[in-house]
N, C-alpha and C positions, 0 to 999 in steps of 0.2 A: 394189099388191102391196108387202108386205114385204121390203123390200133387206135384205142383212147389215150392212150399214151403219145402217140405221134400228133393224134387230134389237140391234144389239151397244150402241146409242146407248140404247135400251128399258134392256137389262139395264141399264147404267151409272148410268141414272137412279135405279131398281129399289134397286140397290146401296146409292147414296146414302142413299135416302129409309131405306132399313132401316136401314144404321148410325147416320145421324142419330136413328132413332128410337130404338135401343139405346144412344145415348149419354145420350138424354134421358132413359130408364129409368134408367140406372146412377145418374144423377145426383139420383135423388129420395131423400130421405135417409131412412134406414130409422125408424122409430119402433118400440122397442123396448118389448114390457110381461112383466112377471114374474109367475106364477102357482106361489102357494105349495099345495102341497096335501096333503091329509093325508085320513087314512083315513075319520074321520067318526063320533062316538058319540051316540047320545041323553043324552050326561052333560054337564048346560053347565058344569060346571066341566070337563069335558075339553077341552071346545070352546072354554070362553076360556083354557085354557093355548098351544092353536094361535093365535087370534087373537091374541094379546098376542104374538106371536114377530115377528106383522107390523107392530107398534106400535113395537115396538124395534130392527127392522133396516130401515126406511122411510128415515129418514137417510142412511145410510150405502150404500144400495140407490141412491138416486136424486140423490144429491147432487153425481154427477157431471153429469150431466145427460144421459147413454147412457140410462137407463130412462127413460122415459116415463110408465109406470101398475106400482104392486106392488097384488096385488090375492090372495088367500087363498082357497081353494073345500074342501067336503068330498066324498068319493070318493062318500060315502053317507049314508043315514039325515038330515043337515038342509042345508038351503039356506046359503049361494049354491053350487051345484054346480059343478062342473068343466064343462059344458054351458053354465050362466049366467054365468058369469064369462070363459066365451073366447065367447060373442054381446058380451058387453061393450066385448072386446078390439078386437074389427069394428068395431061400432061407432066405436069412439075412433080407429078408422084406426090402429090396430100391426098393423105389416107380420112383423114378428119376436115370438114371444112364447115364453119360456126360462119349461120347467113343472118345478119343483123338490119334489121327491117327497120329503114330513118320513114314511120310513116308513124301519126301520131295516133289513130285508134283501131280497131277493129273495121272491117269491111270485107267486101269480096277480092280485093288484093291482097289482104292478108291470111281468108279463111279460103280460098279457093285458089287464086290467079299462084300467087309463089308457090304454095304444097306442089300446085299441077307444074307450072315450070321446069321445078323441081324433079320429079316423077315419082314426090309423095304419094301425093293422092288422083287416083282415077275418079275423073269425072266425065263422063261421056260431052255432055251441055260446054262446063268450063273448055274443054280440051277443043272443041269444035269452034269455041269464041275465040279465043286466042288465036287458032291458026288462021283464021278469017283476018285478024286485026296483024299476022302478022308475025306474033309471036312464037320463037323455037320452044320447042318443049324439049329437056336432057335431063337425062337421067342417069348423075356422074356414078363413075367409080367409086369414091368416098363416101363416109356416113357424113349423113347431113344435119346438125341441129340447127333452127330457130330460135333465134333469139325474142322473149318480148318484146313488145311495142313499147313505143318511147312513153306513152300514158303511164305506167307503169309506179316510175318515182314518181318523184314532187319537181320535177324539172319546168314543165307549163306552167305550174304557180310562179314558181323563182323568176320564168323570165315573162309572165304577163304585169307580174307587180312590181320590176324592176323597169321594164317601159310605159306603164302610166304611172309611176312617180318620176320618170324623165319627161312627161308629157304634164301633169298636176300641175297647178301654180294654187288652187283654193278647191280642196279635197270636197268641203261643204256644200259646196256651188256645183262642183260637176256630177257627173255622169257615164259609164261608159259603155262603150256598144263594143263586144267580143263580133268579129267577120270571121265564121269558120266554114271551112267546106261541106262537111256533112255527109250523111250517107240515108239513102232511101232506106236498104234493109237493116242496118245497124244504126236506127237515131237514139235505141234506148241508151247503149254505150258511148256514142255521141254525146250525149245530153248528161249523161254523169258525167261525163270529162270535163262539160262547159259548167254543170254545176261547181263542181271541185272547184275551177278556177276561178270562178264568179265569187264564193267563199273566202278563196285564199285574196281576192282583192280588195272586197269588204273588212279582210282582217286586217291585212297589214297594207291597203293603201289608204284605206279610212273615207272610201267611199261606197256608199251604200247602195245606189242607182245604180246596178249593171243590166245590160240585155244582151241580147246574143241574135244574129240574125246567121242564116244557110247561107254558100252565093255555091255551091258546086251543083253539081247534076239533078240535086234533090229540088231545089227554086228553075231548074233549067238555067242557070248561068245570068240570072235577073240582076239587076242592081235595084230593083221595086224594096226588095224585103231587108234588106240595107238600111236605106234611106227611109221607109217606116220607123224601124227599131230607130235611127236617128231623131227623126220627128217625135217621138214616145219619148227619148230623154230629152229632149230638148223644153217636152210640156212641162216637165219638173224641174230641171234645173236649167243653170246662164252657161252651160258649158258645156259641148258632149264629145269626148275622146272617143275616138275612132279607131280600136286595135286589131289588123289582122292577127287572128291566130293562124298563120299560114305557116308552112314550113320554108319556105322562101319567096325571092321576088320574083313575080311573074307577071308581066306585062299585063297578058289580062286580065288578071282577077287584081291587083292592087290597084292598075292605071284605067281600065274599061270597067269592069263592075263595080269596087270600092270610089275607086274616084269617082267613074258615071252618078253614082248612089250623092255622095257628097254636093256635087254640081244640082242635083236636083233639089236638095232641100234651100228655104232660104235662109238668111241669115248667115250667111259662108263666117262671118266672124265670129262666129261662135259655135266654130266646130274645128278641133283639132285633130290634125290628120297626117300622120306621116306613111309613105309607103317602104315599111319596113316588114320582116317577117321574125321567127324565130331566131332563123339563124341572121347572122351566128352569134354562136351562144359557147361558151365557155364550158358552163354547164351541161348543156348536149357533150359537148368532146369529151368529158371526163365522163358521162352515161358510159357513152360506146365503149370506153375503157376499162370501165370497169362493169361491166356487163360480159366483155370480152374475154375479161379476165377471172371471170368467174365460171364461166360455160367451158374456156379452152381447161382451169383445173379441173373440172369432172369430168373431161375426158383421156386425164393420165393415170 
């Protein structure tokens, strides 16, 4: 028979054996890996404007020696996926792995598509679209944080007002038309983002005429709403700058809808137009860096 004696002596042992075992957990050091991601195009020069971001923040990512593995995936459309790259993570034994999302606002790739990727969040609808389109859903070994979206600092002002003052010759006289993608169910955070920027280029490029036209999913891929906002600065001033806020180059939204848009209006000489994007951006690589480096400290 069980005495309360032999009982309490059980628990005690019970006791030990757990905390000892929970000490020897605490004590296994975490292996941290970083996963850069981004949306994903069929344009390889879009796609090596992202990988080359991971080429030049690798250094200064890992040279602490807190990360472990930086490793780059696309959301969509080509390999190494968000899927293949956290089987990776497993593999290499990271226990921690910090996902840094190069997408500039809110939408359903950041509130839905990645969490579900991931196997954050359960969503019956998302989880059924994605396998339709293609996409693995995994759901690694590691805890997983998110990173905020690149809207976050003051990075889009720094580099929309540092390419229309490469693009200015007479502040007074121009105009400038911001080209962004856009999102159907998230235009209100859209449209604060393109506020904000619109602000910071009246401040400090000392032009006051900005507009902003969609060209993604939300216009259906038009070059119509483009080339309006064009013709609208053009009623007011001798000059209208033409700035993708895109995150890089992509055939067709710089050279088919931005250019299509440009080609329509007339008066071509007096519309200034390069097909550039964000990147790259100096300021981006130091984001991710220090974003990186602030999420992998709260995880020791």
């Amino acid at each position: 028979m069980l005495t309360m004696k032999k009982f309490v002596c059980c628990l005690l042992i019970l006791w030990s054996a757990w905390t000892a075992a929970a000490a020897t957990s605490d004590a296994v050091p975490k292996k941290v890996g970083v996963l850069l991601v981004s949306h994903g195009s069929r344009s390889d020069s879009w796609r090596k404007m992202l990988t080359d971001i991971e080429d030049a923040v690798r250094d200064d990512v890992l040279k602490d020696g807190r990360v472990a593995r930086l490793r780059s995936a696309f959301m969509e459309y080509k390999e190494p996926s968000i899927a293949t790259q956290m089987k990776a993570f497993d593999r290499d034994g990271c226990t921690e792995v910090v996902v840094v999302p190069l997408l500039l606002s809110v939408s359903s790739h950041s509130f839905d598509d990645i969490p579900t990727i991931l196997g954050q969040k359960q969503d019956r609808r998302t989880s059924d679209t994605l396998r339709l389109e293609g996409i693995a859903i995994y759901r690694p070994k590691a805890h997983v944080t998110i990173a905020p979206l690149l809207d976050f600092p003051a990075v889009l002002e720094q580099n929309a007002v540092r390419r229309v003052r490469q693009m200015s010759r007479a502040p007074a006289e121009e105009g400038v038309v911001l080209v962004v993608y856009g999102s159907t169910e998230y235009e209100a955070p859209w449209k604060k983002m393109v506020d904000r920027v619109t602000r910071a280029i009246q401040r400090d490029a000392g032009i006051d005429c900005v507009r902003h036209a969609w060209c993604g999913h939300i216009v259906r891929y038009r070059s119509e709403p483009t080339a309006e906002a064009i013709r609208d600065v053009l009623g007011q001033k001798q000059r209208a700058l033409v700035v993708p806020l895109l995150v890089a180059v992509d055939e067709t939204f710089q050279g088919r809808i931005i250019g299509g848009a440009v080609h329509q209006v007339d008066s071509p000489d007096r519309i200034v137009y390069r097909r550039d994007a964000i990147l790259p951006d100096e300021n981006v690589n130091r984001w991710i860096v220090d974003i990186t480096r602030e999420l992998v400290s709260q995880l020791q």
